[in-house]
ZATORKE-637776 format. One record per atom (N, C-alpha, C): atom name; x, y, z; residue in three letters. Coordinates in nm, 2 decimals. Each point is the difference from the previous one (the first is absolute). Layout:
N
@at:CA	east:X	north:Y	up:Z	aa:Ala $
...
This chain:
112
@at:N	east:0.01	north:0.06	up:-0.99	aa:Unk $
@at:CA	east:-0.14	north:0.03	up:0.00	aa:Unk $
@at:C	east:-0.07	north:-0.08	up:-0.11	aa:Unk $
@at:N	east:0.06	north:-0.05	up:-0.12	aa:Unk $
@at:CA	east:-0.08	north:-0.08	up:-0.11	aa:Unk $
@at:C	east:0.03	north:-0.14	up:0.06	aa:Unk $
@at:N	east:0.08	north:-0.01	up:0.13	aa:Unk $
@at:CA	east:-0.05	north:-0.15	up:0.04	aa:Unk $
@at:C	east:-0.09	north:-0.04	up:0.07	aa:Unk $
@at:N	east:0.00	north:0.08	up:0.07	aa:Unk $
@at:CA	east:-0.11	north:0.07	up:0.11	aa:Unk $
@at:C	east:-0.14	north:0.00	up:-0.07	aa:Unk $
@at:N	east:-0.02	north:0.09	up:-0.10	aa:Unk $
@at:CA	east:-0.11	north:0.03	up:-0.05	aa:Unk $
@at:C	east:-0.06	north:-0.17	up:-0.10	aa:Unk $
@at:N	east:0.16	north:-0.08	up:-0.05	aa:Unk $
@at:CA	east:-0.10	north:-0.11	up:-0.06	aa:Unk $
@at:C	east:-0.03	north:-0.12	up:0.11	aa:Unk $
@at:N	east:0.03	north:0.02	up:0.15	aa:Unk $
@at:CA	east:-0.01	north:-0.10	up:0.07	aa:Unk $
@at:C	east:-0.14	north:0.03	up:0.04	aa:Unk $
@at:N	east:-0.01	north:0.17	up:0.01	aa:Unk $
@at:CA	east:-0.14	north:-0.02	up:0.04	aa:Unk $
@at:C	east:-0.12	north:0.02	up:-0.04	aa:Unk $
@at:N	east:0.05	north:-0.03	up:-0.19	aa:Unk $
@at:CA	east:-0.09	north:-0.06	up:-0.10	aa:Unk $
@at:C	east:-0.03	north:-0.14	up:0.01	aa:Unk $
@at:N	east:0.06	north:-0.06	up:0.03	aa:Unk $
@at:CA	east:-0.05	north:-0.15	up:0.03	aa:Unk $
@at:C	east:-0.10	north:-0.04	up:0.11	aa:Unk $
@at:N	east:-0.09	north:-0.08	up:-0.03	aa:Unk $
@at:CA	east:-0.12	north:-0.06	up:0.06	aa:Unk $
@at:C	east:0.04	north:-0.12	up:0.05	aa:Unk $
@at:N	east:0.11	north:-0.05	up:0.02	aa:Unk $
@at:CA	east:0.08	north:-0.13	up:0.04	aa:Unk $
@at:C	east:0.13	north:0.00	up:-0.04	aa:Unk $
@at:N	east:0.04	north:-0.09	up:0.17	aa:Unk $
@at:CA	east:0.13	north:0.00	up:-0.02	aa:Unk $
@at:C	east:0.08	north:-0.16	up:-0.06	aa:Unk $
@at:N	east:-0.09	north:-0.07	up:0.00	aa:Unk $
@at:CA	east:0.03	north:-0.10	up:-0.04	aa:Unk $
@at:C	east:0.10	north:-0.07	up:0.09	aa:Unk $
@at:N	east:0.12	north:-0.07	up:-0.04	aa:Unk $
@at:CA	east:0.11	north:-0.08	up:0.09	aa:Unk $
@at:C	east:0.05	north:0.09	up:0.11	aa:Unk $
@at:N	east:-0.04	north:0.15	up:0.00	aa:Unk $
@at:CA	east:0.09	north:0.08	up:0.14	aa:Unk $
@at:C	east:-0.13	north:-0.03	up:0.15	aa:Unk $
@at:N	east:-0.10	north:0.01	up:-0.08	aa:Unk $
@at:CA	east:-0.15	north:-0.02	up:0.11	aa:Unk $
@at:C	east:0.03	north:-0.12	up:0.08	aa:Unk $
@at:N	east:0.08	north:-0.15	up:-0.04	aa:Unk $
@at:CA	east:0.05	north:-0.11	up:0.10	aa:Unk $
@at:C	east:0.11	north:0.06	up:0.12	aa:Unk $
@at:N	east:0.04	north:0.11	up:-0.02	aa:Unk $
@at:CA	east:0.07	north:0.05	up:0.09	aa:Unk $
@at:C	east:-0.04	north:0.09	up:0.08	aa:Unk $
@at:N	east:-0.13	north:0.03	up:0.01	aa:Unk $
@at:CA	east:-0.06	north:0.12	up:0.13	aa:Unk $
@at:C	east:0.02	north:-0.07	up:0.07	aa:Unk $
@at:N	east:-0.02	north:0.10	up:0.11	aa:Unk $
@at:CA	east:-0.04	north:-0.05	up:0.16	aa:Unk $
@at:C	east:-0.07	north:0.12	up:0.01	aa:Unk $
@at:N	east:-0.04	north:0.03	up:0.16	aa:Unk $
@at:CA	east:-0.12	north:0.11	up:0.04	aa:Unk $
@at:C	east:0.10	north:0.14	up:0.00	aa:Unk $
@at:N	east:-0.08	north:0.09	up:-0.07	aa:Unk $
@at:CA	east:0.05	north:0.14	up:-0.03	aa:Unk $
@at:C	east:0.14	north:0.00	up:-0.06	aa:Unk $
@at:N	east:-0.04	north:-0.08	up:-0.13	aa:Unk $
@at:CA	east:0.14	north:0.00	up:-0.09	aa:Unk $
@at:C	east:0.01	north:0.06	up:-0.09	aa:Unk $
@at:N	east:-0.14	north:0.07	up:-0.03	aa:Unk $
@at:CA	east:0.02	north:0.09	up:-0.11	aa:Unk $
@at:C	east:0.01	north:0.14	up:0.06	aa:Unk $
@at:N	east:-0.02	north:0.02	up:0.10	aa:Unk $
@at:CA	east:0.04	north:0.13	up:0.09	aa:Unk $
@at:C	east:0.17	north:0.03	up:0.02	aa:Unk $
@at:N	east:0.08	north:-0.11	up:0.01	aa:Unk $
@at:CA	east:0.15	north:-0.01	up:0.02	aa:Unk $
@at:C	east:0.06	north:0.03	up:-0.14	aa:Unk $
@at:N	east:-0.11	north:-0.07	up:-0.10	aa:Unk $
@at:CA	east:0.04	north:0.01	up:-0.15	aa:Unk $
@at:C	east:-0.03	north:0.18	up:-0.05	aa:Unk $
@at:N	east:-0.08	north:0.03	up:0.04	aa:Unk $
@at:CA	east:-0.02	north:0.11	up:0.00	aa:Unk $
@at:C	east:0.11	north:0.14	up:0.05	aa:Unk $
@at:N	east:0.04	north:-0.07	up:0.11	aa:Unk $
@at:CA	east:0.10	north:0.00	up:0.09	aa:Unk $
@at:C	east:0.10	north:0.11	up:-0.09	aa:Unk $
@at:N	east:0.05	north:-0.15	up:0.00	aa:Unk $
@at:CA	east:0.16	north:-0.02	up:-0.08	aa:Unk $
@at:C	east:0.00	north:0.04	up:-0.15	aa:Unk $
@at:N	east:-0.12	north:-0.01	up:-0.09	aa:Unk $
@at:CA	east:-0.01	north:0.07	up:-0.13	aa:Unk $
@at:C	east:0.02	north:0.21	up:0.02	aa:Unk $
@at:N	east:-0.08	north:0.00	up:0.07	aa:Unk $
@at:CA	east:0.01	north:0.16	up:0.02	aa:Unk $
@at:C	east:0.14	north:0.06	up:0.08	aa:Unk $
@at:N	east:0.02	north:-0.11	up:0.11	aa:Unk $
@at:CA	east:0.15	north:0.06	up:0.05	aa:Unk $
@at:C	east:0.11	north:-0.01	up:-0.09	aa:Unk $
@at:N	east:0.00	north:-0.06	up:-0.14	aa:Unk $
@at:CA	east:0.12	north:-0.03	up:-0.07	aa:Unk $
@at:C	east:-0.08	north:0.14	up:-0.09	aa:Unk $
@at:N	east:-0.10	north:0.04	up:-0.03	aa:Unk $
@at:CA	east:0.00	north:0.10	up:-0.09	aa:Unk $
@at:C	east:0.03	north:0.08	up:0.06	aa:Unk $
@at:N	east:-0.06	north:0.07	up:0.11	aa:Unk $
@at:CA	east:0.02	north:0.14	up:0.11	aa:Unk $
@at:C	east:0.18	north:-0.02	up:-0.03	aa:Unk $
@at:N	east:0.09	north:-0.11	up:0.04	aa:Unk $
@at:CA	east:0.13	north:0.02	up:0.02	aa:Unk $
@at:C	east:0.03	north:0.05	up:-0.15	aa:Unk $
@at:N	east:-0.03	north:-0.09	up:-0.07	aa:Unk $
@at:CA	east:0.05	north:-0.01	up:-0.18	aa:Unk $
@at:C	east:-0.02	north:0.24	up:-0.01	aa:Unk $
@at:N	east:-0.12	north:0.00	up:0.00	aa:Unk $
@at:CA	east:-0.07	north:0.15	up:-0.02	aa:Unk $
@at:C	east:0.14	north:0.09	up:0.06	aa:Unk $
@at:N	east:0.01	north:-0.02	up:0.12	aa:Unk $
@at:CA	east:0.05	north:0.08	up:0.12	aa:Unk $
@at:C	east:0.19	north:0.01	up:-0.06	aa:Unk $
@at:N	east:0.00	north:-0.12	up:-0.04	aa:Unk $
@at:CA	east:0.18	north:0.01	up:-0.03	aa:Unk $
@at:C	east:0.00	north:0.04	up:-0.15	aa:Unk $
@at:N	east:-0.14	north:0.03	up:-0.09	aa:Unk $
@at:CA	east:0.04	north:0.05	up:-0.16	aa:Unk $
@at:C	east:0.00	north:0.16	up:0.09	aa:Unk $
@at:N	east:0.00	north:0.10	up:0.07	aa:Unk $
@at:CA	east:0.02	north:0.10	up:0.05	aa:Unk $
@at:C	east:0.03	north:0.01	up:0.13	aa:Unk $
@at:N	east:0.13	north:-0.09	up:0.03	aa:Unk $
@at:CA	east:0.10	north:-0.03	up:0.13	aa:Unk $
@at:C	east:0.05	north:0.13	up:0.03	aa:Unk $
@at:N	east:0.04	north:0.09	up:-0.08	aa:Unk $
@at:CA	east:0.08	north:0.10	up:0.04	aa:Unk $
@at:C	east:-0.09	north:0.13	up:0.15	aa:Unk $
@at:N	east:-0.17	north:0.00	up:-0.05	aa:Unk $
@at:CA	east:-0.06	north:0.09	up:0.03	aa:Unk $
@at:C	east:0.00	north:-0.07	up:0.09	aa:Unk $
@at:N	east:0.02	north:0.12	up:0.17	aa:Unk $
@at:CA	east:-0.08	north:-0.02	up:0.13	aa:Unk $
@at:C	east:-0.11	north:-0.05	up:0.00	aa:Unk $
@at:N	east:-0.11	north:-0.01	up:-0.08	aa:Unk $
@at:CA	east:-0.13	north:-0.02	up:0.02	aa:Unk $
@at:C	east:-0.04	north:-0.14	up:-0.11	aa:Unk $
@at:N	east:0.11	north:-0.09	up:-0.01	aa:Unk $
@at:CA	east:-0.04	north:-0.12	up:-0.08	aa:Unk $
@at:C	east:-0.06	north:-0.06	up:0.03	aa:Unk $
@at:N	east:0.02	north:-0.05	up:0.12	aa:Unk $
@at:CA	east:-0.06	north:-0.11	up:0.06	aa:Unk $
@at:C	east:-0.17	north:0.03	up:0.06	aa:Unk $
@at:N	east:-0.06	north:0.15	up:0.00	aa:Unk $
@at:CA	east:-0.12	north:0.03	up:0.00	aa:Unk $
@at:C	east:-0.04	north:0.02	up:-0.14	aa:Unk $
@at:N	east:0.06	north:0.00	up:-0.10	aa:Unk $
@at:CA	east:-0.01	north:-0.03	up:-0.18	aa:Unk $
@at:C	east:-0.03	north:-0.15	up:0.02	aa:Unk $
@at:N	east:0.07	north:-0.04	up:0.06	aa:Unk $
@at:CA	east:-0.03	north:-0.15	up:-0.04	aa:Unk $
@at:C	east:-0.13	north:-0.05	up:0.04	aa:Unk $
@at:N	east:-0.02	north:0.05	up:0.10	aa:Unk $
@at:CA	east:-0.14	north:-0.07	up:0.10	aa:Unk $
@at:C	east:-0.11	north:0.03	up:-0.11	aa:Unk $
@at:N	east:-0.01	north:0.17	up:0.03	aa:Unk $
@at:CA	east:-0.09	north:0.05	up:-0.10	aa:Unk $
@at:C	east:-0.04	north:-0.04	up:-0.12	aa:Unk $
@at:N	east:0.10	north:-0.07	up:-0.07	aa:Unk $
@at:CA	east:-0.02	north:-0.05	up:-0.11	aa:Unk $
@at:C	east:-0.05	north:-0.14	up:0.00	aa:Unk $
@at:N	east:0.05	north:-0.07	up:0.08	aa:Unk $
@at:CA	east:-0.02	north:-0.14	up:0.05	aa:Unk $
@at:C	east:-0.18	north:0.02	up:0.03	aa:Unk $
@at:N	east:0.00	north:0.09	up:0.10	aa:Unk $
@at:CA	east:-0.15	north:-0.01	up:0.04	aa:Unk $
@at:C	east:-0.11	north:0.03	up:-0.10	aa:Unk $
@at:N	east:0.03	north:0.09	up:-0.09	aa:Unk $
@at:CA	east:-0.05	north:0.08	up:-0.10	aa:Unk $
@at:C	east:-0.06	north:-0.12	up:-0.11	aa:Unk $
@at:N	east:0.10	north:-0.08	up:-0.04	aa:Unk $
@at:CA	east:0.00	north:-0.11	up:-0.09	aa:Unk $
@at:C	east:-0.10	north:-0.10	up:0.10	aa:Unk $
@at:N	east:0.05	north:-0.06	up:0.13	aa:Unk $
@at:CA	east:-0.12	north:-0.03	up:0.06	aa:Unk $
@at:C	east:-0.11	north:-0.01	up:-0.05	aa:Unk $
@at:N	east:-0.06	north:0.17	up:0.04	aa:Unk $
@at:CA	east:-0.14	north:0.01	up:0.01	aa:Unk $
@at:C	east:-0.06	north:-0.01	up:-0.14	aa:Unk $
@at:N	east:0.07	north:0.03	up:-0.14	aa:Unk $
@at:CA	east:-0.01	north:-0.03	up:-0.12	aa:Unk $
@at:C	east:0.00	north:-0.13	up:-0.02	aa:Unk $
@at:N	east:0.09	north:-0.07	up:0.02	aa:Unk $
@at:CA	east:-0.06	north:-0.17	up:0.00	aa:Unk $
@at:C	east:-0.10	north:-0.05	up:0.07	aa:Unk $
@at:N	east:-0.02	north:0.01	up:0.15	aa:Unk $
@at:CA	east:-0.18	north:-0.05	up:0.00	aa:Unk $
@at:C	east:-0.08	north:0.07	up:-0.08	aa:Unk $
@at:N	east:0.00	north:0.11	up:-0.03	aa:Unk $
@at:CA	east:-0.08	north:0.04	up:-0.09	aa:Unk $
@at:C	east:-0.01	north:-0.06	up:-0.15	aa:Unk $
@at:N	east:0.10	north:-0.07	up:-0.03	aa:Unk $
@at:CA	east:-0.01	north:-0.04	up:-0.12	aa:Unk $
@at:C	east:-0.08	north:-0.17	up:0.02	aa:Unk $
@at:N	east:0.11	north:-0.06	up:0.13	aa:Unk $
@at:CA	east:-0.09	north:-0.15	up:0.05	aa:Unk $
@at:C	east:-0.14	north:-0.01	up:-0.02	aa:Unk $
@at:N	east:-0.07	north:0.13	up:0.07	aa:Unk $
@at:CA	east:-0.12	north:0.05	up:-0.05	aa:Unk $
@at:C	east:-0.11	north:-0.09	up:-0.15	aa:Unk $
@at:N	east:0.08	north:-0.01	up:-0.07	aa:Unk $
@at:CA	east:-0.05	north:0.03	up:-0.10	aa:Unk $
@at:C	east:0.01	north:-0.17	up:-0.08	aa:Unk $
@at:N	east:0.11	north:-0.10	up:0.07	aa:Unk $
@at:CA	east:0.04	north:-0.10	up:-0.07	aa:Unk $
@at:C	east:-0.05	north:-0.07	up:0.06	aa:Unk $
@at:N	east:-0.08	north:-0.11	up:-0.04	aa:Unk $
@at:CA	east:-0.09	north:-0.09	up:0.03	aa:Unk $
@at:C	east:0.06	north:-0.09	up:0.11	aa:Unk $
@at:N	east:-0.05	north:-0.06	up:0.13	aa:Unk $
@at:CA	east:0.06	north:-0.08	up:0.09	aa:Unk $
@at:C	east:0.09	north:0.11	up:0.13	aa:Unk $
@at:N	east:0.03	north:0.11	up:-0.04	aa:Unk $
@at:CA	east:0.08	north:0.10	up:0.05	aa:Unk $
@at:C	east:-0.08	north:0.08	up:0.10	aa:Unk $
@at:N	east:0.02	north:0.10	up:0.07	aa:Unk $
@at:CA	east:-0.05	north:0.09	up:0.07	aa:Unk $
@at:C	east:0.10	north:0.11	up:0.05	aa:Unk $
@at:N	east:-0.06	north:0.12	up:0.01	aa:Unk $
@at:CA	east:0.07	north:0.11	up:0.10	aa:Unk $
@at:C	east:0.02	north:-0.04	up:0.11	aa:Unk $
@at:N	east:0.12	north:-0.01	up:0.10	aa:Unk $
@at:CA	east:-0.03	north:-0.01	up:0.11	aa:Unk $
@at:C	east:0.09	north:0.08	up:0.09	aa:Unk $
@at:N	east:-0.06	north:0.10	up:0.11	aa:Unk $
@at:CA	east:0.07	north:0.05	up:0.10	aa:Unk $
@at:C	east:0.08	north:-0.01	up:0.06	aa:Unk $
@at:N	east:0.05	north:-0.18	up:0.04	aa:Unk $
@at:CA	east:0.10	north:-0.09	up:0.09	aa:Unk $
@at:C	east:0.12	north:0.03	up:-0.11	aa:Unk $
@at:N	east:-0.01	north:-0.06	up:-0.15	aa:Unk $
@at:CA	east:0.11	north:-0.01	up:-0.07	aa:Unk $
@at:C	east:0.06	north:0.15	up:-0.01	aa:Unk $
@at:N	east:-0.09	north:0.11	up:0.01	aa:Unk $
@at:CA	east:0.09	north:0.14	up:-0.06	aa:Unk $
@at:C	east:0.07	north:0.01	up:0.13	aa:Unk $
@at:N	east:-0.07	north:0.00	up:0.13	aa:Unk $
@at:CA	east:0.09	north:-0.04	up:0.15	aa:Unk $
@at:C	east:0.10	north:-0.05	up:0.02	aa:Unk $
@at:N	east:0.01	north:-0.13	up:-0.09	aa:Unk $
@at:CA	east:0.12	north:-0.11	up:-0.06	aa:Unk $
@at:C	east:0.07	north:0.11	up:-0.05	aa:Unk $
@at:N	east:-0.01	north:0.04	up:-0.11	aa:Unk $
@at:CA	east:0.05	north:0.08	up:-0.08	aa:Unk $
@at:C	east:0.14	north:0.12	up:0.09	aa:Unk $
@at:N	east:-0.12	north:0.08	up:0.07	aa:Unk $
@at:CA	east:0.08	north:0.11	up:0.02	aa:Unk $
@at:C	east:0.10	north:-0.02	up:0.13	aa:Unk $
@at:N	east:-0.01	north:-0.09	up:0.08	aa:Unk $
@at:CA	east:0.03	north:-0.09	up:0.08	aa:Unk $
@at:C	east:0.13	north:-0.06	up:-0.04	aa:Unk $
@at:N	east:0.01	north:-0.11	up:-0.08	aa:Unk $
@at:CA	east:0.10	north:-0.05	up:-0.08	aa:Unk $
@at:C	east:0.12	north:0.14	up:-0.04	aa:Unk $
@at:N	east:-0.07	north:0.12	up:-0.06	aa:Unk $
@at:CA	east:0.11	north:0.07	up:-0.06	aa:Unk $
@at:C	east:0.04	north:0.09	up:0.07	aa:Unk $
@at:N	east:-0.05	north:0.03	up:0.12	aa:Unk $
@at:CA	east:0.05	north:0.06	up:0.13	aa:Unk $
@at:C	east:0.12	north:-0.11	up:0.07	aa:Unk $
@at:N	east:-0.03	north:-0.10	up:-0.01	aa:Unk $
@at:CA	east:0.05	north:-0.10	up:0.08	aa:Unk $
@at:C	east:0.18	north:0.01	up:-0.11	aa:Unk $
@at:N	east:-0.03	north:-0.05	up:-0.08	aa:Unk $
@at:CA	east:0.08	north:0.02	up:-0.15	aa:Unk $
@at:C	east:0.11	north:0.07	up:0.04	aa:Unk $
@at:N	east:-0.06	north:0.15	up:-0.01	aa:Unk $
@at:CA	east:0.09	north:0.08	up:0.00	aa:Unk $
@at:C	east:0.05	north:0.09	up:0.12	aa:Unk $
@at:N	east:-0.06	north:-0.07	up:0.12	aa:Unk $
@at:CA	east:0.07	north:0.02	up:0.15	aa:Unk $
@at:C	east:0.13	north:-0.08	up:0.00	aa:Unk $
@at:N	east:-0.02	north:-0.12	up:-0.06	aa:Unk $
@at:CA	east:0.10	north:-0.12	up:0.02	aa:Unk $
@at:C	east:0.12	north:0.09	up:-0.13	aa:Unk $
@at:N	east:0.02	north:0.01	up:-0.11	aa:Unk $
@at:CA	east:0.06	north:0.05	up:-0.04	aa:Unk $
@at:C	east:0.11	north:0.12	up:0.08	aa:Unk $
@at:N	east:-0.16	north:0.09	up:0.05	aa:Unk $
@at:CA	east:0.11	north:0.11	up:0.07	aa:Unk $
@at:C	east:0.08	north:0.01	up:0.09	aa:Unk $
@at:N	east:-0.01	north:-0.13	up:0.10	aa:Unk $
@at:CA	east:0.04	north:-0.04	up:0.08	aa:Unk $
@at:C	east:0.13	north:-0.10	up:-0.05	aa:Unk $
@at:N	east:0.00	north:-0.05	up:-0.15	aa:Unk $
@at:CA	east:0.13	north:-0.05	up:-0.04	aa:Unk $
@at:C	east:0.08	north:0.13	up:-0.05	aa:Unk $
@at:N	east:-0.04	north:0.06	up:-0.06	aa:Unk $
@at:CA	east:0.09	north:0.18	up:-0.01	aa:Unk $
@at:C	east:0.03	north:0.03	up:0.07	aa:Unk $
@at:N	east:-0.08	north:0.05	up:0.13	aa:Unk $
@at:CA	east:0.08	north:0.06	up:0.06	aa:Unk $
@at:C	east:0.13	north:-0.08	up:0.06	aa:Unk $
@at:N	east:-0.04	north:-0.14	up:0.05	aa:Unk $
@at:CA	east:0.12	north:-0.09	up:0.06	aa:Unk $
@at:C	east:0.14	north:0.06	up:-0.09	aa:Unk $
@at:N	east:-0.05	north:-0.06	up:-0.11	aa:Unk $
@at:CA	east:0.17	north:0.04	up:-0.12	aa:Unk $
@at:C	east:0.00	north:0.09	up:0.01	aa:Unk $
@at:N	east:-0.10	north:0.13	up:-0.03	aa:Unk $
@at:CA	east:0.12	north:0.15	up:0.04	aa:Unk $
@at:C	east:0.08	north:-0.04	up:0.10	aa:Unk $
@at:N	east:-0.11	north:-0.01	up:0.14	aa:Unk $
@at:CA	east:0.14	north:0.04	up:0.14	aa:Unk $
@at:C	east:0.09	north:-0.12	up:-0.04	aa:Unk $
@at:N	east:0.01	north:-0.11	up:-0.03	aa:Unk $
@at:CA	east:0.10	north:-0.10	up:-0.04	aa:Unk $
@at:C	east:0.15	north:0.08	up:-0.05	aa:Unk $
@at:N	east:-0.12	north:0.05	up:-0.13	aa:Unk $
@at:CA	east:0.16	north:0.11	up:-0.12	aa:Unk $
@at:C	east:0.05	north:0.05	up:0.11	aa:Unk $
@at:N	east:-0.08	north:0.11	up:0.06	aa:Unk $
@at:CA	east:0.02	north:0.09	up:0.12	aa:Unk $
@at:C	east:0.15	north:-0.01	up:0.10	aa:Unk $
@at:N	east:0.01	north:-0.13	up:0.02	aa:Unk $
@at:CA	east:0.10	north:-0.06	up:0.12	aa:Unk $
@at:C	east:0.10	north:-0.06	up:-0.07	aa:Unk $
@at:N	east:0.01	north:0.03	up:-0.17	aa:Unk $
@at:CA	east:0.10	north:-0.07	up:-0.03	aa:Unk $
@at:C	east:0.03	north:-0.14	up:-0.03	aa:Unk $
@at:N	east:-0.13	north:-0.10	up:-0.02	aa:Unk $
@at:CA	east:-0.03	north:-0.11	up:-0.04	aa:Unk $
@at:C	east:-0.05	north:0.00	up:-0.11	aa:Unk $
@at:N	east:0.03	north:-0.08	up:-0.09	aa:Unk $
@at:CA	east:-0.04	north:-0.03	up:-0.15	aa:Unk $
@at:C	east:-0.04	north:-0.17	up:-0.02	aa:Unk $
């Protein structure tokens, strides 16, 4: 979250901006919130209900960061990135559960 929050204190990206292409900061968006939603979701892996811990939290921090973008010069709120956002950490942590469950039934059958 404090990487999160200083990346989107910055008003430029300087040497990473030679590397966009079209809707690259929506993918970045992406993949920053699906590694938090996952990171959130596995500090409380044991509960049934992690991985909707995780989102919620993911999205929650979302809507708290445009709202902070808000405020930093060059920056703006925007609706597409929190979309990014909750999007990414749904995505995130579908793919995870779908590698869980594989290795349970894996353990399941006697493979290690």
């Amino acid at each position: 979250m404090a990487l999160i929050f200083f990346l989107s204190s910055r008003t430029d990206f300087g040497a990473l901006s030679r590397f966009s292409f079209p809707s690259s900061d929506k993918v970045a968006h992406a993949v920053i919130y699906g590694v938090l939603a996952v990171l959130v979701a596995n500090a409380v892996a044991p509960a049934r209900w992690a991985s909707g811990f995780g989102w919620v939290v993911s999205v929650g921090y979302g809507v708290t960061d445009e709202y902070h973008q808000h405020f930093v010069p060059g920056r703006d709120m925007s609706a597409g990135d929190l979309v990014a956002d909750a999007l990414g950490a749904a995505v995130a942590l579908a793919v995870c559960s779908v590698i869980r469950t594989h290795r349970l039934n894996a353990r399941g059958r006697g493979r290690r």
